[in-house]
C-alpha positions, 0 to 999 in steps of 0.5 A, a space after each residue: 457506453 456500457 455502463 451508466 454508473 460507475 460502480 459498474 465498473 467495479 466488478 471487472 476492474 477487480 477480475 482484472 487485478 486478481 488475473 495479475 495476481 494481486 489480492 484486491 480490496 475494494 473502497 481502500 482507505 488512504 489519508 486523502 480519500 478513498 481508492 476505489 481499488 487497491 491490489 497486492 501482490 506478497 513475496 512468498 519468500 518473505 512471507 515464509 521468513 516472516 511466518 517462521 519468525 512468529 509474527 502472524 499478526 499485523 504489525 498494527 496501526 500506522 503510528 505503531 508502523 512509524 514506532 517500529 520504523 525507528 526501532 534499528 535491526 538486531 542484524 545491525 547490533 544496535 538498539 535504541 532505549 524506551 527513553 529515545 523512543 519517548 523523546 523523538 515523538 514527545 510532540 505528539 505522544 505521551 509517554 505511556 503510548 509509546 511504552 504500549 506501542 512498544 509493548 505490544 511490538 514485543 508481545 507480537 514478536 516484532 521487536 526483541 529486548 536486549 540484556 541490557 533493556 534496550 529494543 530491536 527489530 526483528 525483521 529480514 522480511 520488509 519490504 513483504 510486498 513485490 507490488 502494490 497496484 491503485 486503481 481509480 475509476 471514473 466514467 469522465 472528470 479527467 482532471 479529478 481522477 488524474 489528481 486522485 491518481 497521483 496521490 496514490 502514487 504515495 503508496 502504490 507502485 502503480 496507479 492506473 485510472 480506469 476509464 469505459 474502454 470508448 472514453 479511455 480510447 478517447 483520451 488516448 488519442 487526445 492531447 491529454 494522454 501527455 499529461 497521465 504519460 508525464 506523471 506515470 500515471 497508467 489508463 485502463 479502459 474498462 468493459 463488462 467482459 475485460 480491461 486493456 491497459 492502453 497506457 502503462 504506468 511509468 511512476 518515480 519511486 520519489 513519490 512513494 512514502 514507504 511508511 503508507 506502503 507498510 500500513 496499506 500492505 498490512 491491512 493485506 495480511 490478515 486476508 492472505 493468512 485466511 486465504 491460505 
């Protein structure tokens, strides 16, 4: 076997995401767990527009991606009061934190406020992202890396798990394969020079949680502006 640790295993797994284009980060934060690592890819398209609207920050925190979900589009001509706002998450804020909220979205030129003092989204961009790739390595523990992989189907478009490339091979040819095919879970085996997808992805977009996909996005944004 060519790697001893799994920490190994990071450096190629990561060439191997930046060689599909995907801006990469490392031990990625999700609410159950860290992702060893996480891949992006922007719409250029999407990028511009958002860029010529003004809104070079990130939209911010997820409760402030939740605030904004629930702001409708001035393209739809409606809108919705501070009042509204307050009640639909009363059982979790005050009312002063979601009248910061919403101040810092207007002052980041997420949101508009119309003559009458009532907020809109100002959008045409969302979704930014063409895809969002997890990835999991693991030198064996089948069972805990395939949970693992599955949840991050919650925000990625693809979950792989990433295997050294002889015990990748292993599992392809056992039994066990049926069960990363059921849940569209992708194998990658991993050796120091390259990776090989031997199991492409097949995931459901039932799973995906579009507010976690906006959040993990974000946390992509501040990079490709450095970036560029």
């Amino acid at each position: 076997m060519f790697f001893k640790y799994e920490s190994q295993m990071v450096m190629p797994a990561e060439q191997w995401l930046k060689s599909e284009g995907l801006i990469t980060k490392k031990e990625f934060s999700t609410p159950w767990g860290i992702c060893d690592l996480v891949g992006c890819s922007l719409d250029r398209e999407k990028v511009r527009e958002r860029l010529a609207l003004g809104q070079r920050k990130p939209v911010g925190p997820q409760i402030r991606i939740i605030i904004l979900s629930y702001i409708p589009d001035k393209e739809d001509n409606d809108s919705i009061t501070l009042e509204d706002l307050q009640q639909k998450f009363a059982s979790f804020f005050d009312e002063s934190k979601i009248a910061l909220e919403v101040d810092r979205l207007v002052k980041d030129k997420f949101v508009q406020i119309t003559p009458c003092g009532e907020f809109q989204k100002i959008n045409g961009w969302a979704p930014l992202h063409n895809k969002i790739v997890a990835l999991e390595l693991k030198l064996n523990r089948l069972s805990e890396v395939l949970s693992q992989a599955i949840n991050n189907l919650e925000l990625a478009n693809e979950s792989y798990v990433g295997l050294p490339l002889e015990n990748a091979q292993r599992l392809i040819e056992s039994k066990k394969k049926s069960e990363f095919a059921q849940r569209g879970i992708g194998i990658i085996g991993v050796n120091p020079i390259k990776c090989e997808v031997l199991l492409k992805p097949n995931p459901t977009k039932s799973n995906q949680n579009h507010i976690l996909q906006m959040h993990c996005v974000e946390r992509f944004w501040r990079t490709h502006l450095k970036s560029n």
